[in-house]
C-alpha positions as CSV (number, residue, x, y, z in Angstrom):
1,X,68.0,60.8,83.0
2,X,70.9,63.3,82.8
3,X,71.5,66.2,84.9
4,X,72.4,68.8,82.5
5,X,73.5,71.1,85.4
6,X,76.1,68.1,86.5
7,X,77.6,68.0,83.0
8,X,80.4,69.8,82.8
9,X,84.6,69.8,82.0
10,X,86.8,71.1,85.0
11,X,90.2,72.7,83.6
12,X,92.9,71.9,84.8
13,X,91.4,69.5,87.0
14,X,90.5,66.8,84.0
15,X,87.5,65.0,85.1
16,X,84.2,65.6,83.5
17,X,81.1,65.2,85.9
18,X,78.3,63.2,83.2
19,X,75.5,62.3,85.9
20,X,72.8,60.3,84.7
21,X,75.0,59.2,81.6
22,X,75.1,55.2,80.7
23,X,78.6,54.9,80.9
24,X,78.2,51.4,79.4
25,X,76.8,52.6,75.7
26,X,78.7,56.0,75.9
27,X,80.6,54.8,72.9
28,X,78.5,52.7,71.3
29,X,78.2,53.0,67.7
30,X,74.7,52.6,66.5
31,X,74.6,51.1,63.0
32,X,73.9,53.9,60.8
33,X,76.2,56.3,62.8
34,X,73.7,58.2,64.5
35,X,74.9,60.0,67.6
36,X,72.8,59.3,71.1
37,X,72.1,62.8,73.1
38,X,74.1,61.9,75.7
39,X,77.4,60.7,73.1
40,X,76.9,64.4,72.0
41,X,76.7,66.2,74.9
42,X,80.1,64.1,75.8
43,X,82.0,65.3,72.5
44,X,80.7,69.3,73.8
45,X,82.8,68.4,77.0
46,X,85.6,66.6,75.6
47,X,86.4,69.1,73.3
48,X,87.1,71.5,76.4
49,X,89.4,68.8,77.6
50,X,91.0,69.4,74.0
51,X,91.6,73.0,74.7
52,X,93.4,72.2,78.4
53,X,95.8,70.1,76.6
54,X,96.7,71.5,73.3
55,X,96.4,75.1,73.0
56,X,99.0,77.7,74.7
57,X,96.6,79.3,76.8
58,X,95.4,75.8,78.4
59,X,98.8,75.0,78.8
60,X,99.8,78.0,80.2
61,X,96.9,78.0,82.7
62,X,97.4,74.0,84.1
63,X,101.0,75.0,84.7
64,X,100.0,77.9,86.7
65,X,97.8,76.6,88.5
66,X,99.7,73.7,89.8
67,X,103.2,74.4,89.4
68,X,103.2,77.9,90.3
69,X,100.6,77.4,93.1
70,X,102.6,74.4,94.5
71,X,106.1,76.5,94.5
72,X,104.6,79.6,96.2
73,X,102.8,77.4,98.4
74,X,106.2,75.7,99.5
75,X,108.2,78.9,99.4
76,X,105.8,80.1,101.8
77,X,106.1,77.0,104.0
78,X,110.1,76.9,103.9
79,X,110.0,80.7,104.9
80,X,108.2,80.6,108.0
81,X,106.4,76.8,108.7
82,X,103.0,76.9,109.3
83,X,102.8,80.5,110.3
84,X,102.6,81.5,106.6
85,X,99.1,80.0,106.6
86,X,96.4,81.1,106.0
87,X,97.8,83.0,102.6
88,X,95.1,86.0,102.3
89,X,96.4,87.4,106.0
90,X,100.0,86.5,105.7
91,X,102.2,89.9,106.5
92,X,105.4,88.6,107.3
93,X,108.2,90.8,104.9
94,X,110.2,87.4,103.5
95,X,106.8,86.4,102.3
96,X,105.6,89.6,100.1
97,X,106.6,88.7,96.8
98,X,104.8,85.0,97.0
99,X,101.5,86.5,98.6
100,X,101.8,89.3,96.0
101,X,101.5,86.6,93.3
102,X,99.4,84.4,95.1
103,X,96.7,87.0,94.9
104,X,97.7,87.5,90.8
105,X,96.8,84.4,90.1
106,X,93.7,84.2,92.0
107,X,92.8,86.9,90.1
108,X,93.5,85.7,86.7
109,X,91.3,82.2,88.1
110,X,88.3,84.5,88.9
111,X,87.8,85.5,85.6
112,X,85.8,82.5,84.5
113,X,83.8,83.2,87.9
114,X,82.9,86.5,86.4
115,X,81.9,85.0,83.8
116,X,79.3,82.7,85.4
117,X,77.8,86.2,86.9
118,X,77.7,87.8,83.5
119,X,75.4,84.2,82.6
120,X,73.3,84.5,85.7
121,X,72.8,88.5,84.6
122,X,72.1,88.1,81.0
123,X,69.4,85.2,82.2
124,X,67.5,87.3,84.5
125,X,67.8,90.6,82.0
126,X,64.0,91.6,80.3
127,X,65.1,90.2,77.1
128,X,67.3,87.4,78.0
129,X,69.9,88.8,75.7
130,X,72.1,91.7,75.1
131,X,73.1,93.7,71.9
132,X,76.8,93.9,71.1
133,X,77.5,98.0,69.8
134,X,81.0,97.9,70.4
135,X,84.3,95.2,70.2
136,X,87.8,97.2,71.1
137,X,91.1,96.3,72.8
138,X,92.3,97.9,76.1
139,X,95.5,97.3,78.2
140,X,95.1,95.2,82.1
141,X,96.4,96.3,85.2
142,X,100.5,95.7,85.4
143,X,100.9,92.4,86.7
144,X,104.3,90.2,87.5
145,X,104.8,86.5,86.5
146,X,107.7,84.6,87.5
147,X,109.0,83.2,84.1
148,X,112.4,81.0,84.9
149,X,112.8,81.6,88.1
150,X,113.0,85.7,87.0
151,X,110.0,88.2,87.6
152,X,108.8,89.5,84.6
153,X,105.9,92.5,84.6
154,X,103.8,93.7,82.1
155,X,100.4,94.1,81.1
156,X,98.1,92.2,79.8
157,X,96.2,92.8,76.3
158,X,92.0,92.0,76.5
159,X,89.2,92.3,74.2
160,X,86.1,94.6,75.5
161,X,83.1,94.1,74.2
162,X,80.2,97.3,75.2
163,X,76.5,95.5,75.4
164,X,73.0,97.0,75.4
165,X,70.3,95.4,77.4
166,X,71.2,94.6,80.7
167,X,70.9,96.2,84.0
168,X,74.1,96.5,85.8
169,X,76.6,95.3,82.9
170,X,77.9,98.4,80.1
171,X,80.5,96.1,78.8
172,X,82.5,93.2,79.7
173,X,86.2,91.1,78.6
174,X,86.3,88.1,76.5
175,X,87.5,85.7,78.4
176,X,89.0,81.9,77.9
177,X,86.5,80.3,79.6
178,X,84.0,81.9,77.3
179,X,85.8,81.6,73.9
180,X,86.1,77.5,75.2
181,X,82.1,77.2,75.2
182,X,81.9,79.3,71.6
183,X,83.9,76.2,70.6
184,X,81.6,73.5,72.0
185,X,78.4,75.4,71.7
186,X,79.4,75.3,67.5
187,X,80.1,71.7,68.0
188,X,76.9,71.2,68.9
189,X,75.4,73.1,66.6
190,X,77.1,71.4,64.1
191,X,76.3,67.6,65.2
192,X,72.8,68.5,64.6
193,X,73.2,71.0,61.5
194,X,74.8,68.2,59.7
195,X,71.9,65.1,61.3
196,X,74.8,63.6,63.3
197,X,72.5,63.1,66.0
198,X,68.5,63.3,66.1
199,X,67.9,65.7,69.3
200,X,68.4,69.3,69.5
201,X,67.1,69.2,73.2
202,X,70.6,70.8,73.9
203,X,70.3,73.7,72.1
204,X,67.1,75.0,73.5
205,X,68.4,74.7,77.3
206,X,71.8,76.4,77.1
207,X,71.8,80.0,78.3
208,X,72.3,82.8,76.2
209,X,75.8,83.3,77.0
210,X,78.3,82.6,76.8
211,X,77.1,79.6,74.3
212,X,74.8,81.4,72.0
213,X,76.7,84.8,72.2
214,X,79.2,84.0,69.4
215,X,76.4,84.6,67.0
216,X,75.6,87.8,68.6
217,X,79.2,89.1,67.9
218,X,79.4,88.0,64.6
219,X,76.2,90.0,64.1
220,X,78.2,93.1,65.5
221,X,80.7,92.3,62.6
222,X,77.6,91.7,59.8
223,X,78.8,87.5,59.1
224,X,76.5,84.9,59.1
225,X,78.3,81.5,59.2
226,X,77.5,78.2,59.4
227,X,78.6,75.9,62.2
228,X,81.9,74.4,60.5
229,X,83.4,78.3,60.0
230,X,82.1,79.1,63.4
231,X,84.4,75.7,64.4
232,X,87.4,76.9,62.5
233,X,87.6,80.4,63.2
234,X,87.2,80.0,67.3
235,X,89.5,76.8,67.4
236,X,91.8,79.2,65.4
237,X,92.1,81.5,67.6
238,X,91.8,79.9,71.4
239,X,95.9,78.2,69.7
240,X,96.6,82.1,69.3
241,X,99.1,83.8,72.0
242,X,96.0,85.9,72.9
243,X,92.9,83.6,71.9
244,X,90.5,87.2,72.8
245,X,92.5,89.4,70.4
246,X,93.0,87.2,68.0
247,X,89.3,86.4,67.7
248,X,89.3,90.0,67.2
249,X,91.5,89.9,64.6
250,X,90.3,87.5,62.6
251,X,86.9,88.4,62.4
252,X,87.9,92.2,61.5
253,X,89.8,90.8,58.7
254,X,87.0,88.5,57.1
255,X,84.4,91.4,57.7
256,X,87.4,93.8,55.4
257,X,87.8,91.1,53.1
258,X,84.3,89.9,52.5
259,X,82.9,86.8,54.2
260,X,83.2,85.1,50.6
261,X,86.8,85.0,50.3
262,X,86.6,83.6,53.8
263,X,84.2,80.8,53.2
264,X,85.8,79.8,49.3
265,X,88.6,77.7,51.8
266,X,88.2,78.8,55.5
267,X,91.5,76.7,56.3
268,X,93.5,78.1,54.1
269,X,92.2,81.7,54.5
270,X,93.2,81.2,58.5
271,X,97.2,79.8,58.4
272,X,97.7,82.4,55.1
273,X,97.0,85.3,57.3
274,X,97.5,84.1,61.6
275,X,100.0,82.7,63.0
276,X,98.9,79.4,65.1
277,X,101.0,79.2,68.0
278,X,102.1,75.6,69.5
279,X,105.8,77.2,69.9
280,X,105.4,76.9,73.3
281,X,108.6,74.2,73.9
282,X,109.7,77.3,76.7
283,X,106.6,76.5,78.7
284,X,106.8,72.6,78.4
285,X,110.4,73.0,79.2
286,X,109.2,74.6,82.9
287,X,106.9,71.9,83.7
288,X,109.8,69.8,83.0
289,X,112.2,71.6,85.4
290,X,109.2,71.4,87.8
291,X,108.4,67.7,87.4
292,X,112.5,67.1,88.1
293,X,113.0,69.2,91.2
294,X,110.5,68.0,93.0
295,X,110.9,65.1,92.1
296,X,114.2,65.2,93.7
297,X,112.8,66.1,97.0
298,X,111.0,63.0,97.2
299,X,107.5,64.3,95.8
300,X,106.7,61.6,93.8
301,X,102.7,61.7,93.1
302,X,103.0,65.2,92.3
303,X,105.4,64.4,89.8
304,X,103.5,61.6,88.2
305,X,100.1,63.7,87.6
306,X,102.4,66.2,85.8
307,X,103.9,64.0,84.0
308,X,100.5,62.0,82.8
309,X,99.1,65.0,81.5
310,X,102.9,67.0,80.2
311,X,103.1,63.3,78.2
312,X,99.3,64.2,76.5
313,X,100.5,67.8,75.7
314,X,103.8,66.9,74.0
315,X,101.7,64.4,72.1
316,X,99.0,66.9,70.8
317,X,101.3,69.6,70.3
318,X,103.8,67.5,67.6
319,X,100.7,66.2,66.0
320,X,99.4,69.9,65.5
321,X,102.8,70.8,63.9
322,X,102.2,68.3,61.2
323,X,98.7,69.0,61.2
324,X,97.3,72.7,62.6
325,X,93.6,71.3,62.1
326,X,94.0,67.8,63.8
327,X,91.1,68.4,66.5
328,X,88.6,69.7,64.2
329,X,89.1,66.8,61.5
330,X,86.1,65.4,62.1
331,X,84.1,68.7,61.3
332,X,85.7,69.1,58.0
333,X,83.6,66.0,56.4
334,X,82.3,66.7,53.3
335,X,79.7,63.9,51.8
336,X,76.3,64.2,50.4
337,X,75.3,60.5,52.1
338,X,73.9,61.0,55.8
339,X,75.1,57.8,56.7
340,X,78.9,58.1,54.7
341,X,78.8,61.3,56.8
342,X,78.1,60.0,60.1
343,X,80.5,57.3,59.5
344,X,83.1,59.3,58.4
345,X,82.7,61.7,61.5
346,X,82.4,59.0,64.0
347,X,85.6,57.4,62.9
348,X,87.4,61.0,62.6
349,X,86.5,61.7,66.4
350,X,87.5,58.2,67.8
351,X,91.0,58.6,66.6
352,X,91.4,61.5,68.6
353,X,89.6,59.6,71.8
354,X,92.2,56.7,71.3
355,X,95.1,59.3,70.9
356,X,93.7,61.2,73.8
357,X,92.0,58.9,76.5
358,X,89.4,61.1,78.4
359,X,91.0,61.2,81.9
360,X,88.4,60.2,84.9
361,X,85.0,60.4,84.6
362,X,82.5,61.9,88.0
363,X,79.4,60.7,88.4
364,X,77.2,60.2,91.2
365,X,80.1,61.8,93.5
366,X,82.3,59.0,92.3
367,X,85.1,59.1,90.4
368,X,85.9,56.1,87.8
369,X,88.2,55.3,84.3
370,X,86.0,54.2,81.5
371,X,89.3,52.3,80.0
372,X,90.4,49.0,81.9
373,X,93.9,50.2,81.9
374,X,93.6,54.1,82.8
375,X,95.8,54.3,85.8
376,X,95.2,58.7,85.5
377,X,92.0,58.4,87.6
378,X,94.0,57.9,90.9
379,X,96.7,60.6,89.7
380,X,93.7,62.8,89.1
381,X,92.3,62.5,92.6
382,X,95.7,63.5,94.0
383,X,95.8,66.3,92.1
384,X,92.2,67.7,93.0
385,X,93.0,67.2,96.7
386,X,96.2,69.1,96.1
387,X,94.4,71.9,94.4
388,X,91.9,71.7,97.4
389,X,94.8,72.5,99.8
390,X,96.1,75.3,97.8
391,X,92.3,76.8,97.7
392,X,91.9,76.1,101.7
393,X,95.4,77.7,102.6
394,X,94.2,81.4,101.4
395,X,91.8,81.2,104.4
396,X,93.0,78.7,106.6
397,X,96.3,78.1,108.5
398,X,95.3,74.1,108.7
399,X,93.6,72.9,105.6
400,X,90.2,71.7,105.2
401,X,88.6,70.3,102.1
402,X,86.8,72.6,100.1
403,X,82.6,73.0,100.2
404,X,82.9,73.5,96.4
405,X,85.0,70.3,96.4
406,X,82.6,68.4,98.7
407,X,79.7,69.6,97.2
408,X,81.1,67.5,93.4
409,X,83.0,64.5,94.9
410,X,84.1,61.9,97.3
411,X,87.7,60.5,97.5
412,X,87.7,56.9,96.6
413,X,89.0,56.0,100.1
414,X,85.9,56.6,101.5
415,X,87.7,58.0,104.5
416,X,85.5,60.4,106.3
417,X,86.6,63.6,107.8
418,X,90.1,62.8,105.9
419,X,90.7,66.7,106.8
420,X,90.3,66.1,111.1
421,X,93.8,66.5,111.5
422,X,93.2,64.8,115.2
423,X,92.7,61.6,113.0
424,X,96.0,61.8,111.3
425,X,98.3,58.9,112.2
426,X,101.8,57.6,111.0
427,X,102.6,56.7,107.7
428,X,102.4,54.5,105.8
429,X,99.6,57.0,104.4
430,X,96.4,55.8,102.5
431,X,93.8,58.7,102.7
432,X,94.2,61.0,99.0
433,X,94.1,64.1,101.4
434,X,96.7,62.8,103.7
435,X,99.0,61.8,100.7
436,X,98.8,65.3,98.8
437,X,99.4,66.8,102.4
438,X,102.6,65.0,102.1
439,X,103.8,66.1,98.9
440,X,103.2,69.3,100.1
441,X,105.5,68.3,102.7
442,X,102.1,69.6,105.2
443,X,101.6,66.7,106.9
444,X,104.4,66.0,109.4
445,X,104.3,69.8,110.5
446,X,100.7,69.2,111.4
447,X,101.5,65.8,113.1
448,X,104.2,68.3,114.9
449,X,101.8,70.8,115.4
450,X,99.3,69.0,117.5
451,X,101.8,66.6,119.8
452,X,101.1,64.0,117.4
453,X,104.1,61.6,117.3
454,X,106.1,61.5,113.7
């Protein structure tokens, strides 16, 4: 039996927790097509992996979170060793610009933890819902990036939506996080709209929002759309510069022009009118200079995660210059016969798994690749430790591994207490936590730091 609250896509992180899934008919076609409750519940989390890899905003945010974290992290290091640590108390001068940021991007993370709140809120409110009476635009805080080794300030643009019907929350900003489950939570509307699958037990245990709040909005705007324009018009916008605003956008325009002209060819109402961004070479270009500096400096497992993933995004981003609707092919079958349908759909969606190989898979605290030949499951684990480390080192001056990252998963090695540094011993080095320590060029000053011989 699946856990429903194990199933879930991890940005930037690529693995997808499916507990109590059967990995071994997870994609097994049945002979007339029909999709199994768990193989659609699996192409609701893929799709999220979608977004990570070829939309600007996914981009944008995988290369923030590791590239920028890992050079601010270093910086930080270089500047005054070990002392820097922990992050969140650091008030040495030389260090000011990097904790500055450090704390930016934190911030920007915490938005989909907001959003989680906003769920729990809207869950325990007397209706269970909330009434959308107003959708506006309003400028963030000023805020500096570093962009090319340059700082560059501005502010950012979100969409605010004003509510009705809960206790504490007046209004609150679309977020990424909750445009991304629009997306999926129409996927799965669709998969059953359209008899791809026989049970809607999905749909009746998902909370209100974010997933069934898309229909709420559109409500706000007076549309009523069926799952395929729902599709389009969110996987439109999330490859927009600003997916929020250009939700916006487009639904203001369909609402002017009539939802008719919309509907008579959704496709080539959306590309006539937005521009979809996957212009984004600039971007790519900085996870290249990344990957080749450090690189350079010996960091070698670093370097290869990047690379896996940079290699996917190139990929999807040339095939969505020849084609802007390539990851939503398989939504724009159109045949009267269930089972031509089915086929048809199946068929559409496993050219995109072959072209785009789901990562690493969690389940049961353990992580494994459901190809025979998918070496990105141990590049993956490296990864998480290192994003561990950079979580730990806000609060800690020697880092320990995350309870949110215990609480999910064990590291292959089955090494326990892999974070003791009084454990630590001389390379060569096995343990996942000691390795990303390394690449972080960590573990030797901790060796150092407790009379441990180098």
């Amino acid at each position: 039996m699946a856990n429903i609250n194990k199933i879930k896509y991890f940005p930037d992180r690529f693995y997808i927790g499916l507990d109590g899934f059967d990995l071994t008919k997870l994609f097994k076609v049945s002979p007339d097509y029909t999709l199994s409750l768990q193989q659609a519940i699996f192409i609701h989390e893929y799709f999220h992996y979608l977004t990570n890899i070829s939309t600007f905003q996914g981009v944008r945010s995988f290369h923030a979170a590791f590239c920028d974290m890992f050079k601010v992290v270093c910086r930080l290091f270089k500047r005054e060793g070990l002392n820097a640590f922990p992050i969140n108390s650091n008030t040495y001068p030389s260090c000011e610009y990097d904790v500055g940021y450090w704390k930016t991007l934190n911030g920007v993370f915490a938005e989909d933890q907001a959003m989680g709140k906003l769920s729990d809120e809207v869950e325990k409110s007397p209706n269970g819902n909330f009434t959308v009476t107003n959708i506006t635009t309003e400028l963030g805080e000023l805020m500096t990036i570093e962009k090319d080794g340059e700082l560059v300030s501005g502010k950012r643009e979100f969409v605010r939506i004003d509510v009705d019907g809960l206790v504490y929350t007046n209004s609150f900003r679309l977020s990424l996080g909750a445009m991304d489950e629009f997306l999926s939570a129409s996927v799965d509307e669709f998969i059953f709209e359209h008899s791809l699958a026989d049970n809607k037990k999905i749909l009746d245990i998902q909370p209100y929002y974010p997933y069934r709040a898309f229909d709420e909005i559109l409500r706000y705007y007076g549309l009523h759309l069926a799952s395929r324009e729902k599709i389009l018009i969110v996987y439109y916008a999330m490859h927009g510069k600003n997916p929020a605003v250009m939700l916006k956008s487009i639904l203001d325009c369909i609402r002017s022009d009539g939802q008719d002209k919309f509907e008579a060819n959704p496709c080539q109402y959306l590309k006539s009118r937005f521009e979809f961004y996957v212009d984004y070479d600039d971007l790519i270009n900085q996870i290249s200079q990344f990957i080749d500096k450090a690189d350079s400096f010996g960091i070698k497992l670093a370097t290869k995660f990047l690379s896996y993933f940079q290699d996917r995004i190139i990929t999807a981003q040339g095939l969505l210059r020849k084609d802007p609707f390539f990851f939503v092919r398989p939504f724009l079958v159109d045949k009267l016969d269930k089972v031509a349908r089915r086929q048809d759909f199946v068929l559409s969606f496993d050219r995109i798994r072959t072209c785009f190989p789901e990562p690493v898979i969690l389940q049961n605290r353990n992580f494994a690749p459901l190809t025979q030949y998918n070496y990105s499951a141990d590049l993956v684990v490296i990864g998480l430790a290192i994003y561990e480390i950079f979580e730990s080192l806000g609060d800690n001056q020697v880092p320990k591994r995350t309870q949110n990252g215990k609480d999910k998963y064990d590291f292959p090695d089955g090494v326990a207490n892999c974070d003791d540094v009084s454990t630590f011993g001389a390379p060569p080095l096995k343990a996942y936590w000691h390795r990303a320590l390394n690449e972080l060029g960590l573990y030797e000053a901790l060796m150092k730091m407790l009379g441990h011989e180098v």
